[in-house]
One Martini backbone bead per residue (centre of mass of N, CA, C, O) as a GRO file, in nm:
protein
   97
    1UNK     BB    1   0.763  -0.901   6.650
    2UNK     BB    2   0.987  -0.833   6.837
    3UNK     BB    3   1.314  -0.677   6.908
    4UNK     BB    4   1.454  -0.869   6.974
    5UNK     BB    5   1.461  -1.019   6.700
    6UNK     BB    6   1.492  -0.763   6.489
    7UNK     BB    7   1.789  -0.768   6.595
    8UNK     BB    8   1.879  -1.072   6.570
    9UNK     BB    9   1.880  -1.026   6.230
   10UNK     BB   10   2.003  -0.737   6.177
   11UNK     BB   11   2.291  -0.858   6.293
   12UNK     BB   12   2.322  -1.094   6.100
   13UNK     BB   13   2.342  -0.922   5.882
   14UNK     BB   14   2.579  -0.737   5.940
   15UNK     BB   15   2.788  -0.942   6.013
   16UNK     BB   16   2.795  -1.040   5.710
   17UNK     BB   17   2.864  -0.809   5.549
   18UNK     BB   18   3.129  -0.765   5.719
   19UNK     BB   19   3.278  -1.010   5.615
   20UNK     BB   20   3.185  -1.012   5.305
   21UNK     BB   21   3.251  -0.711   5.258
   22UNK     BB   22   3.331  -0.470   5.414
   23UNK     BB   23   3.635  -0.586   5.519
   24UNK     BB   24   3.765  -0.650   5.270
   25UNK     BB   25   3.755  -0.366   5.150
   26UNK     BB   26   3.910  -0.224   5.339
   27UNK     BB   27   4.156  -0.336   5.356
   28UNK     BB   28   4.220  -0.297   5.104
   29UNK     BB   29   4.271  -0.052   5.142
   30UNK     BB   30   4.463  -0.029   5.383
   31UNK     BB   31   4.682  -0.106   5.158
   32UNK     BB   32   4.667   0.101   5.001
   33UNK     BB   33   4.754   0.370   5.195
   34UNK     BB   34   5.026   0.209   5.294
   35UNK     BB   35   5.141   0.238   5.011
   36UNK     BB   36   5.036   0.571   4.918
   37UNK     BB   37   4.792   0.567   4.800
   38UNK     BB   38   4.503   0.662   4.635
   39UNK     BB   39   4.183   0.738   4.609
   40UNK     BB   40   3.883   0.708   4.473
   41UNK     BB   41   3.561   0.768   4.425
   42UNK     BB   42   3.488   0.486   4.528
   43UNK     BB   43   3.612   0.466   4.787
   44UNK     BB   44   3.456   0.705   4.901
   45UNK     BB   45   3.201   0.582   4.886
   46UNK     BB   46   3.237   0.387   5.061
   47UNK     BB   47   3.327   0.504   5.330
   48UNK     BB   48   3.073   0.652   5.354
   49UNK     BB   49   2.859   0.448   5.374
   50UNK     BB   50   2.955   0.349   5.616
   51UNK     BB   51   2.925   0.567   5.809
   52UNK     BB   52   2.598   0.615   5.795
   53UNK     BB   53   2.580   0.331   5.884
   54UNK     BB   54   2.667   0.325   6.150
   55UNK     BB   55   2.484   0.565   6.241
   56UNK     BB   56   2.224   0.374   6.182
   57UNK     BB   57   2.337   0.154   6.416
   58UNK     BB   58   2.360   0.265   6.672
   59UNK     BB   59   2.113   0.203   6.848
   60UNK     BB   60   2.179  -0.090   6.835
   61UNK     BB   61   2.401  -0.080   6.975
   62UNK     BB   62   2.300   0.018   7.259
   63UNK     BB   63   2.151  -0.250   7.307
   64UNK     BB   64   2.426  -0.424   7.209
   65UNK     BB   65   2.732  -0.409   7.385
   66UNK     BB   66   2.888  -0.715   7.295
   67UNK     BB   67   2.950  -0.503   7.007
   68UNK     BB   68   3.145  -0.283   7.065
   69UNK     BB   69   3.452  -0.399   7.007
   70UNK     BB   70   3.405  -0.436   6.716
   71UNK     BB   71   3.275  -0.122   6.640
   72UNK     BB   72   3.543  -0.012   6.719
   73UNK     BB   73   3.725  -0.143   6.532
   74UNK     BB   74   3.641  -0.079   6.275
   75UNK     BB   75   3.618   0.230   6.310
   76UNK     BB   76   3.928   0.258   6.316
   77UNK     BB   77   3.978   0.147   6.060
   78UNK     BB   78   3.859   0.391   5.957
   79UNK     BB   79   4.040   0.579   6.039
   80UNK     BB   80   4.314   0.501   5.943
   81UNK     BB   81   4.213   0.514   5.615
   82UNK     BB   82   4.125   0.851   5.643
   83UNK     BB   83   4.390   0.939   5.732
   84UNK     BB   84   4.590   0.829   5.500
   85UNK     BB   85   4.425   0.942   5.280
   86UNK     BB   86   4.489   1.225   5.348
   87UNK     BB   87   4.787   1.248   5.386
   88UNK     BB   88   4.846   1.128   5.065
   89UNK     BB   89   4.667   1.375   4.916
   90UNK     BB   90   4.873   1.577   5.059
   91UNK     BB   91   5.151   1.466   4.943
   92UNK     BB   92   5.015   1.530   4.602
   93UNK     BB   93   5.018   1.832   4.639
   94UNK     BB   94   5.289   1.841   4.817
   95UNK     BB   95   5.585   1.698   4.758
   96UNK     BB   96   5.804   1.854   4.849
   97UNK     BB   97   5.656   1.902   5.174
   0.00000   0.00000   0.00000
């Protein structure tokens, strides 16, 4: 099997997990920290895995220019997401400042 076929197998694999799990997941998240509430230990858990999973995708993104903008949305609302909830966090340590 070619690269070239390995990457477009294990792309259509990433695009649905994309579609099917991780998108609507995250939405989720980012109405809740929108919403001002705080995240719970499988929440960060689940932005870590997002996380690693990018960068383990990096090589396959630089083959595949493509799909960089898609690729910068995601990382986009990743980062969306944990700045919110960082603030969140902070505002819950110390209310009243």
């Amino acid at each position: 099997m070619s690269e070239s076929s390995r990457d477009a197998g294990v792309l259509a694999v990433l695009l649905e997990r994309l579609e099917k799990q991780r998108l609507p997941r995250a939405l989720d998240l980012k109405t809740k920290v929108d919403q001002g509430e705080r995240l719970h230990e499988l929440d960060l858990r689940f932005l870590q895995e997002l996380l690693v999973d990018a960068s383990a995708a990096k090589p396959l993104l630089e083959r595949h220019p493509e799909h960089h903008e898609l690729a910068g949305r995601v990382l986009n609302l990743y980062k969306q997401i944990t700045d919110k909830a960082l603030e969140n966090e902070q505002r819950s340590q110390n209310p009243g400042g």
